[in-house]
Each structure stands twice: as structure tokens, then as C-alpha cells.
VEXMAR-715382 format. One record per residue (C-alpha): residue number from 1; chain; z negated, y, x. Coordinates in Angstrom, 3 decimals, padded with zeros to 6 digits, always signed. Example, Ala and Ser with C-alpha at 12.3 -4.5 7.8 and 13.67 -1.06 7.14 Angstrom:
% residues 2
<pt><pos>1</pos><unit>A</unit><up>-007.800</up><north>-004.500</north><east>+012.300</east></pt>
<pt><pos>2</pos><unit>A</unit><up>-007.140</up><north>-001.060</north><east>+013.670</east></pt>
This chain:
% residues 169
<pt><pos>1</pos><unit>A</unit><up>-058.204</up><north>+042.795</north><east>+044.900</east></pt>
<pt><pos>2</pos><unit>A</unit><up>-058.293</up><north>+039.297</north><east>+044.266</east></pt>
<pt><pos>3</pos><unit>A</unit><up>-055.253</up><north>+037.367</north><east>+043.041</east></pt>
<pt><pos>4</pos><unit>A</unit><up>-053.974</up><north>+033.993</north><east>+042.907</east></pt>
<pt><pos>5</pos><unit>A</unit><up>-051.319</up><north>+034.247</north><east>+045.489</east></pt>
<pt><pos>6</pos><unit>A</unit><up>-051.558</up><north>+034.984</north><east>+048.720</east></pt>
<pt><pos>7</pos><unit>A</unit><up>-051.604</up><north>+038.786</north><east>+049.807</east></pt>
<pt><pos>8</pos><unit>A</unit><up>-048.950</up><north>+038.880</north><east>+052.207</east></pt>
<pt><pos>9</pos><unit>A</unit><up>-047.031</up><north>+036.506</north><east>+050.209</east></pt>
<pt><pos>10</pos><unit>A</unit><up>-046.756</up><north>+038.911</north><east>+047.502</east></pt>
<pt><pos>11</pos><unit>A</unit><up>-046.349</up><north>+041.888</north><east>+049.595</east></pt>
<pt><pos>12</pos><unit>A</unit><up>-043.579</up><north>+040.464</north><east>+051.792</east></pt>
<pt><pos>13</pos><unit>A</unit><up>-041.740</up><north>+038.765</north><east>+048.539</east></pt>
<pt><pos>14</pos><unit>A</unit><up>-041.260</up><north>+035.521</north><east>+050.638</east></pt>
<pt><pos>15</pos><unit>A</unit><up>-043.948</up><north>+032.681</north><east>+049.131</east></pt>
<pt><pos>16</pos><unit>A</unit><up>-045.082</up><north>+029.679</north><east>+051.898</east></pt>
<pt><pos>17</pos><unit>A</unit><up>-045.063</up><north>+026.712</north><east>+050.174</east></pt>
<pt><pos>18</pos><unit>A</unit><up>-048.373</up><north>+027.044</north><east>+048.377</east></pt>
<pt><pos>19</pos><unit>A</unit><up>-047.712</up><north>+030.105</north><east>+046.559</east></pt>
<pt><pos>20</pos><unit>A</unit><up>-044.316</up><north>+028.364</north><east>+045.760</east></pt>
<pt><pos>21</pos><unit>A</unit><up>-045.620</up><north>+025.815</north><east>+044.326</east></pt>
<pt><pos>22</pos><unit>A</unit><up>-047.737</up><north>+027.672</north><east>+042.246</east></pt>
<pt><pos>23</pos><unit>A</unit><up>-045.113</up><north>+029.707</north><east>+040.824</east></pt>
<pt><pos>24</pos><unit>A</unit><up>-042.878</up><north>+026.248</north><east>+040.870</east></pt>
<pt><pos>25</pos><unit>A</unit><up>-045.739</up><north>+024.577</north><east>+038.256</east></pt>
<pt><pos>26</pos><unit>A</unit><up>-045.566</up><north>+027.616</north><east>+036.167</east></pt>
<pt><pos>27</pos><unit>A</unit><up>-049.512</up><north>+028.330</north><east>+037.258</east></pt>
<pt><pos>28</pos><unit>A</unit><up>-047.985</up><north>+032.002</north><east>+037.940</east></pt>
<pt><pos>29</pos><unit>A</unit><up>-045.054</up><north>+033.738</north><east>+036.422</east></pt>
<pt><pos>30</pos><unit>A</unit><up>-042.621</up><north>+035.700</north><east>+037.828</east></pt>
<pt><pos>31</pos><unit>A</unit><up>-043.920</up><north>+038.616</north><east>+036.159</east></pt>
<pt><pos>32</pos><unit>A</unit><up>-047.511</up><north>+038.606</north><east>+037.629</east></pt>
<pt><pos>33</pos><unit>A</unit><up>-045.978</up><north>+038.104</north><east>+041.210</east></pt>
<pt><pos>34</pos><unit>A</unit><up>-044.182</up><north>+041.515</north><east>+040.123</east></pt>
<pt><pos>35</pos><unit>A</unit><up>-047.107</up><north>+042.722</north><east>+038.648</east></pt>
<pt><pos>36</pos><unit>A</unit><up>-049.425</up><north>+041.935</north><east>+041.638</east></pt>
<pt><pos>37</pos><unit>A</unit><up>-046.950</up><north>+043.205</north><east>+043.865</east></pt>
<pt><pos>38</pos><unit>A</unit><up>-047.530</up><north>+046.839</north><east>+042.154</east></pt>
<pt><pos>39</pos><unit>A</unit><up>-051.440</up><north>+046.384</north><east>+042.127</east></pt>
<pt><pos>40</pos><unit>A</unit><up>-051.577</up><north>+045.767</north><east>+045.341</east></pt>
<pt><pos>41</pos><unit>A</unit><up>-049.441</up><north>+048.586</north><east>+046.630</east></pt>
<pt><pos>42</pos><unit>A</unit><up>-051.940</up><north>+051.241</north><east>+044.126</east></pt>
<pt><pos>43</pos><unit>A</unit><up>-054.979</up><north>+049.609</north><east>+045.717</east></pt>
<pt><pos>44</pos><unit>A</unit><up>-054.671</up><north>+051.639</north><east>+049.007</east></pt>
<pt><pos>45</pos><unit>A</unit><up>-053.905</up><north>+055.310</north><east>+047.071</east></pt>
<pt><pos>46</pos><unit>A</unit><up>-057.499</up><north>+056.808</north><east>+046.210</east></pt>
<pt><pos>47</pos><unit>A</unit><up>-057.145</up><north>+057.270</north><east>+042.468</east></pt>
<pt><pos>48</pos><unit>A</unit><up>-057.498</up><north>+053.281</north><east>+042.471</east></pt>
<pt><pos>49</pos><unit>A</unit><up>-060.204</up><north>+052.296</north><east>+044.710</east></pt>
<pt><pos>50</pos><unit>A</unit><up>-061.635</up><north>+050.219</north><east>+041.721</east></pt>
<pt><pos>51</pos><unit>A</unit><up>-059.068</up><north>+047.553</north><east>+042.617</east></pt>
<pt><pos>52</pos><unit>A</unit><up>-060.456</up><north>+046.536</north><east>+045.121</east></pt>
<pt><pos>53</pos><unit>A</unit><up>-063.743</up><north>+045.632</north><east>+043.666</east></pt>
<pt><pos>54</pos><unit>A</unit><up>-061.421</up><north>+044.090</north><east>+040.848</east></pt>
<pt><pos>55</pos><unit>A</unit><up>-059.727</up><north>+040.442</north><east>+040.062</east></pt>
<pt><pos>56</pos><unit>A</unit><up>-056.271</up><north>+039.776</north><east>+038.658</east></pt>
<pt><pos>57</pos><unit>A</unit><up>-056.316</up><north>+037.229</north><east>+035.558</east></pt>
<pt><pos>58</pos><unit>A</unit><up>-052.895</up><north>+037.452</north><east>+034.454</east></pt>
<pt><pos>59</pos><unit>A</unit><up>-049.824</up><north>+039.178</north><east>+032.474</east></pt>
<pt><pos>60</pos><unit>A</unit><up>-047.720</up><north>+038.543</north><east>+029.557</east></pt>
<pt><pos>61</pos><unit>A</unit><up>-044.759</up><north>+040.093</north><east>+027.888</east></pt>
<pt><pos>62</pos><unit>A</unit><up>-045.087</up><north>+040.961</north><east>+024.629</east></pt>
<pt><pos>63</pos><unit>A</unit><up>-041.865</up><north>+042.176</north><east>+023.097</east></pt>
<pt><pos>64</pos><unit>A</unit><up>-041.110</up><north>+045.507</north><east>+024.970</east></pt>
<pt><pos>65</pos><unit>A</unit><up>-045.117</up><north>+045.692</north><east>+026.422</east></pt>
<pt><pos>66</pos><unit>A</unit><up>-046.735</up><north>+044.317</north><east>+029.242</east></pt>
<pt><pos>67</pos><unit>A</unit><up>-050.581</up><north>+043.089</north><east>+028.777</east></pt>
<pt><pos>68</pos><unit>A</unit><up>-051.822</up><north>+042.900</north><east>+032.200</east></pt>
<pt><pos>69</pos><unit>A</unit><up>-055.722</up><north>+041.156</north><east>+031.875</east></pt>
<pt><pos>70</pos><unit>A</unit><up>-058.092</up><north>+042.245</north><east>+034.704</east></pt>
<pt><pos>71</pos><unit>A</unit><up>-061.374</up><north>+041.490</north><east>+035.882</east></pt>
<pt><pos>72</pos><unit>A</unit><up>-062.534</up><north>+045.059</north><east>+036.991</east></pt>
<pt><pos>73</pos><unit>A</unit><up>-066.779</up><north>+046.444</north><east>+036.672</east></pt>
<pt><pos>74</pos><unit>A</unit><up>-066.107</up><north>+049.100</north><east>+038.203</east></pt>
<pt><pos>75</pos><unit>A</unit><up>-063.047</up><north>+050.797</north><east>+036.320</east></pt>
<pt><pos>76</pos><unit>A</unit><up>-063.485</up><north>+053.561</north><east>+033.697</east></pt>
<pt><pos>77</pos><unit>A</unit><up>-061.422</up><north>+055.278</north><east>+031.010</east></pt>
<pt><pos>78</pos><unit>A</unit><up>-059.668</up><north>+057.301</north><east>+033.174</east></pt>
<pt><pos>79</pos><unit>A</unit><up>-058.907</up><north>+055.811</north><east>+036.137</east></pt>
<pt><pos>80</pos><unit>A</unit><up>-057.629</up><north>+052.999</north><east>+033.661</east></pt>
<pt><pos>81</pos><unit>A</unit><up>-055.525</up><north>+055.509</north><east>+031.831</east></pt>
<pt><pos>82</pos><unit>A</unit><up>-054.087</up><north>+056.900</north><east>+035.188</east></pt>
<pt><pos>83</pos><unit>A</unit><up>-053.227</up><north>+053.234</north><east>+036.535</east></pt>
<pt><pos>84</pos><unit>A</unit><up>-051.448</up><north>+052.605</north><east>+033.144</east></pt>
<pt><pos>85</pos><unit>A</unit><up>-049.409</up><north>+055.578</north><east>+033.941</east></pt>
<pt><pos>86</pos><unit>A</unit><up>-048.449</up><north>+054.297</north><east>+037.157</east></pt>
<pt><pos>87</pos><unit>A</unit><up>-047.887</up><north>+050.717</north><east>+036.110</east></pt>
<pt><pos>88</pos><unit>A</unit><up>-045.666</up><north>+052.018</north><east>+033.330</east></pt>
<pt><pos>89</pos><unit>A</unit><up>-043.567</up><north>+054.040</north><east>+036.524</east></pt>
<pt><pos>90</pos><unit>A</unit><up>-043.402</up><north>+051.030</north><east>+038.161</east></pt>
<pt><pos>91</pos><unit>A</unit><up>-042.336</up><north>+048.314</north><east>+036.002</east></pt>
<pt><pos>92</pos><unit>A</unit><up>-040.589</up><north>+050.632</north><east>+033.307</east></pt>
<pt><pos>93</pos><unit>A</unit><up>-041.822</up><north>+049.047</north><east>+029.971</east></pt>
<pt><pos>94</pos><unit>A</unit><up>-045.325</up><north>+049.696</north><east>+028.401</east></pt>
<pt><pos>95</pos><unit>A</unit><up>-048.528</up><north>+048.600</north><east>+029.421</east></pt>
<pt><pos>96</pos><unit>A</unit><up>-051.766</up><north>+047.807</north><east>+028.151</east></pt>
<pt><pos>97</pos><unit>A</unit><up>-054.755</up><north>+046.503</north><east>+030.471</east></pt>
<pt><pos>98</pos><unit>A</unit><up>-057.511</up><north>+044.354</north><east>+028.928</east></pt>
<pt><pos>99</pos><unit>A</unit><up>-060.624</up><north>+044.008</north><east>+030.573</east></pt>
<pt><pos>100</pos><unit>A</unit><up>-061.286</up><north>+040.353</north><east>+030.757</east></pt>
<pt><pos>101</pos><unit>A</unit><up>-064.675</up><north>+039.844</north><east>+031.471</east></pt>
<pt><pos>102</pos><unit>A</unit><up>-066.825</up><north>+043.326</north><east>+030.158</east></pt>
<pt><pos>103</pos><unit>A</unit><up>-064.709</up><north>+042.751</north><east>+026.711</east></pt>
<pt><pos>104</pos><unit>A</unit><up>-066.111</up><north>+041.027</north><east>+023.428</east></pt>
<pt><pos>105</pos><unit>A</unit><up>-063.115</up><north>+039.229</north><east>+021.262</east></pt>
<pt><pos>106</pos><unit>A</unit><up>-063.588</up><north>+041.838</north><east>+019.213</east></pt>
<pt><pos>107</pos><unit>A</unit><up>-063.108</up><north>+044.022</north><east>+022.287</east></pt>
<pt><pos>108</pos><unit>A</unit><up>-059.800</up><north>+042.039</north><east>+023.459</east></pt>
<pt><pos>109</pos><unit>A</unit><up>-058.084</up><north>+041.865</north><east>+020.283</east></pt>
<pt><pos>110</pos><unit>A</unit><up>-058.664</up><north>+045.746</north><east>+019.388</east></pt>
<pt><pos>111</pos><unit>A</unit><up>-056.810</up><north>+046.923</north><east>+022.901</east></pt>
<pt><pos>112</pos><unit>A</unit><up>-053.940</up><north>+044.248</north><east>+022.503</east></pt>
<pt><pos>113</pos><unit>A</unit><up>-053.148</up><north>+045.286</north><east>+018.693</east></pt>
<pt><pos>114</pos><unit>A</unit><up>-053.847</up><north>+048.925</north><east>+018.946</east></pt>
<pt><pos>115</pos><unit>A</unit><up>-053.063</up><north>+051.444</north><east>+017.008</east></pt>
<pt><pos>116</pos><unit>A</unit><up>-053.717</up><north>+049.196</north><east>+013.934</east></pt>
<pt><pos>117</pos><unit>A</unit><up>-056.921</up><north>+048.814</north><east>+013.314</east></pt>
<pt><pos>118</pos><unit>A</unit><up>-059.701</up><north>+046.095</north><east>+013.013</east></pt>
<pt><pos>119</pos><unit>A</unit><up>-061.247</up><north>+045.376</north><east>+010.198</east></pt>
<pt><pos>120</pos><unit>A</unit><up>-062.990</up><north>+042.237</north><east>+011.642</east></pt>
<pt><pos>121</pos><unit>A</unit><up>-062.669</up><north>+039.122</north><east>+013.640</east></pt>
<pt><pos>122</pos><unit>A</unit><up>-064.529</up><north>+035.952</north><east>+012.143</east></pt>
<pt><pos>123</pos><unit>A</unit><up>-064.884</up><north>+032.820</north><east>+013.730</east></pt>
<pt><pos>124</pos><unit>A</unit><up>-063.942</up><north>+030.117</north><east>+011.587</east></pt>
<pt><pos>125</pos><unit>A</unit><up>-065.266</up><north>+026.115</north><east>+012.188</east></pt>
<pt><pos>126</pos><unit>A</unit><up>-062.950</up><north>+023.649</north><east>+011.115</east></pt>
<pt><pos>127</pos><unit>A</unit><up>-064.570</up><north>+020.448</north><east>+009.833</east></pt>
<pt><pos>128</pos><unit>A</unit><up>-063.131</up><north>+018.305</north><east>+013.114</east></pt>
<pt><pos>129</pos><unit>A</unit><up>-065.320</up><north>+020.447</north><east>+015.664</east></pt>
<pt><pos>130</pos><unit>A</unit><up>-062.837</up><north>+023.198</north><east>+016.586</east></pt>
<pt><pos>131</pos><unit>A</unit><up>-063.107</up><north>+027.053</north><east>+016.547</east></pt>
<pt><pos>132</pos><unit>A</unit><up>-060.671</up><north>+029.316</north><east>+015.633</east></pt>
<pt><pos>133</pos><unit>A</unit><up>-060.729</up><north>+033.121</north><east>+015.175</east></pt>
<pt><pos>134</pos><unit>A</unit><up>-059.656</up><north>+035.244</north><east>+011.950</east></pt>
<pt><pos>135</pos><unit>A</unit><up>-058.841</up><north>+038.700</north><east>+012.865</east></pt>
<pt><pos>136</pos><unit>A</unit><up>-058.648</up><north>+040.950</north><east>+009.805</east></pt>
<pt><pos>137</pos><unit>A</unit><up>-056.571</up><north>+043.862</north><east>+009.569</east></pt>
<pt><pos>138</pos><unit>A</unit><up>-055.537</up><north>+046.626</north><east>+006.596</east></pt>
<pt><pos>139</pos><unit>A</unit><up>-052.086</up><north>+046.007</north><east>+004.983</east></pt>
<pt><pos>140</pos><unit>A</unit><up>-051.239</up><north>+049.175</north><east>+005.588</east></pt>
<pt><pos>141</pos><unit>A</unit><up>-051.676</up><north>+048.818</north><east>+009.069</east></pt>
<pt><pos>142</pos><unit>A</unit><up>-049.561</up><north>+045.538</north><east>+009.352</east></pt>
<pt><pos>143</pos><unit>A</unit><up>-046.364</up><north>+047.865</north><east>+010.376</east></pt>
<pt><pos>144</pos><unit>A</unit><up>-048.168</up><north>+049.217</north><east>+013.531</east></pt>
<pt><pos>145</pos><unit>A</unit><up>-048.679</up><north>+045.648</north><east>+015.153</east></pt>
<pt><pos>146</pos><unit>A</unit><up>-047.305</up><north>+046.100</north><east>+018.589</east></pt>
<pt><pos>147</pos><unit>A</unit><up>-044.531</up><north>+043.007</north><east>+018.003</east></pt>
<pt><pos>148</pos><unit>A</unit><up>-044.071</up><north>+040.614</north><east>+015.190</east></pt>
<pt><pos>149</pos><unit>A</unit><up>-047.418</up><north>+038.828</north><east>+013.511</east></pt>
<pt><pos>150</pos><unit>A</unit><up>-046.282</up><north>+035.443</north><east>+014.960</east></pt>
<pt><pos>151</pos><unit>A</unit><up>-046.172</up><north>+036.905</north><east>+018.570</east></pt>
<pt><pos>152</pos><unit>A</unit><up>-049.125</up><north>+039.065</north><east>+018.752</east></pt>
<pt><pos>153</pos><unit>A</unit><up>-051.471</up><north>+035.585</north><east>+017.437</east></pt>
<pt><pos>154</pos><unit>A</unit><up>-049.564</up><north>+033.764</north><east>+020.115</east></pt>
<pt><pos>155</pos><unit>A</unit><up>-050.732</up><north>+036.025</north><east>+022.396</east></pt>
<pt><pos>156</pos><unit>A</unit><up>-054.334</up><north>+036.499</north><east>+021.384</east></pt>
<pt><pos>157</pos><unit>A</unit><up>-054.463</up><north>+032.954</north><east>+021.357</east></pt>
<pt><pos>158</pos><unit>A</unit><up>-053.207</up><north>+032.690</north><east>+025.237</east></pt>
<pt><pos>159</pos><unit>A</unit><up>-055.855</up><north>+035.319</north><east>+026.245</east></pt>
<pt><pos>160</pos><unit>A</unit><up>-059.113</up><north>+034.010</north><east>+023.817</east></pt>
<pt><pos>161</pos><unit>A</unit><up>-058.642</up><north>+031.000</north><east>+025.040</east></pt>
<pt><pos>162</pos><unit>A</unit><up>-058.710</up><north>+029.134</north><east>+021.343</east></pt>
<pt><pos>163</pos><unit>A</unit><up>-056.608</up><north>+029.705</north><east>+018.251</east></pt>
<pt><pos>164</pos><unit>A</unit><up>-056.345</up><north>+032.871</north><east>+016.580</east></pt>
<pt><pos>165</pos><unit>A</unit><up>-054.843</up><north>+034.010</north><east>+012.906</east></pt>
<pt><pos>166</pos><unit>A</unit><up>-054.253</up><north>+037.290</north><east>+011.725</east></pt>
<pt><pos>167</pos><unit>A</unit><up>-055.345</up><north>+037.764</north><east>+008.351</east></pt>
<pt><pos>168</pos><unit>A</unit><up>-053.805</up><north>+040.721</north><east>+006.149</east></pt>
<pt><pos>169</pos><unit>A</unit><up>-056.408</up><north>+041.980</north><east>+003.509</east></pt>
């Protein structure tokens, strides 16, 4: 698996002064060293052999969830499924894993804000050259966000890349 830190950095728990630093400029969070730290300990059991092909991005805390964003051809529904499981064991909150690079927007925003559904996700052009993203979703489905509206666009924003709005219709 690839990560930003070193391996035996994270493994160990004690970060040389690169790894440090990184962590230090706020590059990495204290939550993907933890993260990582679990990753790298399933890569070796053989219901996760896709890690290794795979590349850590990054996680964020939303609310009471974890979104862990991977890089990872290799990994299907399942063995995704059964590494949620294990993450969940692990770090004892929820988990969701987004794959970073095989997913559309569309993609990405349905497995963040899941169970409510999508109605669609427009990309809006503001007149000074910027892009944003509308994300549509039922009113009646505005109760099964995941965390407050204000968070979850927050957090769509971090992973898209650009800003993102939820629209109620």
C-alpha cells in the first residue's frame, strides 16, 4: 500500500522528522496516521490482498463516521464490505470508503451521503470562471443525511476538490 508516511513510521508509532513534519504542517492528520496504521496491519491477512495494489488518499471525520478515500483497481464489493467491517472493529465508529479514482462525482457524493438518495449533481459556472457543484436531493430524504447539511457540503467540498451545495427539491 502506498501512503504518505513512511511504513515503519506508522507501524512503529514513532515519526523521524519527515513524517513529523508532515503531520506538524497539518499535510496528515492524526486520524489517517491511525487510519494507516490499521490498513497496513489488514494488508498482510488474505481477505485484503487488494491493498497492496492500492493507495491511501486520506480520511475525515464526519460527525460519528469515518470517510476513508482510497485509490484501489483492484477492490470489489465484497472485499470492500469485509474491510469496512474490520475498519469499523478497529477504530470503533462507522466507516465509509470512497473510491477516489474509479468514482464519477456523481459516484463520490452518492457513497458519502448514502442512504439518501441522489436526484442529481449539476455543475454550475459562475460568471467569474469558477465551478461549483449542485447536488440535488428529495426533501424527504433530507433527514437521512449522514450529519448536518452544512457538514456533509464541507466535506464533499474537501474530497471534489471545488465547492459543492446541496440543493433540497
Amino acid at each position: 500500500m502506498r501512503i504518505p508516511l513512511d511504513q515503519l513510521c506508522v507501524k512503529s508509532g514513532v515519526l523521524c522528522p519527515r513524517c513529523e513534519s508532515l503531520v506538524r504542517s497539518g499535510a496528515v492528520t492524526e486520524l489517517d496516521v491511525e487510519v494507516m496504521r490499521v490498513l497496513l496491519k489488514a494488508e498482510s491477512a488474505p481477505d485484503f490482498r487488494f491493498l497492496r495494489d492500492s493507495e491511501y488518499v486520506r480520511s475525515v471525520k464526519l460527525s460519528n463516521i469515518v470517510v476513508v478515500q482510497l485509490d484501489s483497481p483492484n477492490a470489489d464489493s465484497k472485499s470492500l464490505l469485509k474491510l469496512i467491517k474490520y475498519l469499523e472493529s478497529e477504530l470503533g465508529s462507522r466507516v465509509r470508503i470512497v473510491n477516489s479514482k474509479t468514482a464519477s462525482t456523481k459516484e463520490l457524493v452518492r457513497s458519502i451521503i448514502q442512504p439518501a438518495r441522489v436526484l442529481g449533481v449539476n455543475t454550475l459556472w459562475l460568471p467569474d470562471g469558477t465551478m461549483e457543484y449542485v447536488v440535488r436531493i428529495p426533501k424527504s430524504d433530507l433527514r437521512y443525511l449522514p450529519a448536518p447539511q452544512e457538514e456533509v457540503e464541507n466535506l464533499l467540498s474537501t474530497m471534489v476538490g471545488t465547492n459543492v451545495r446541496i440543493r433540497v427539491t
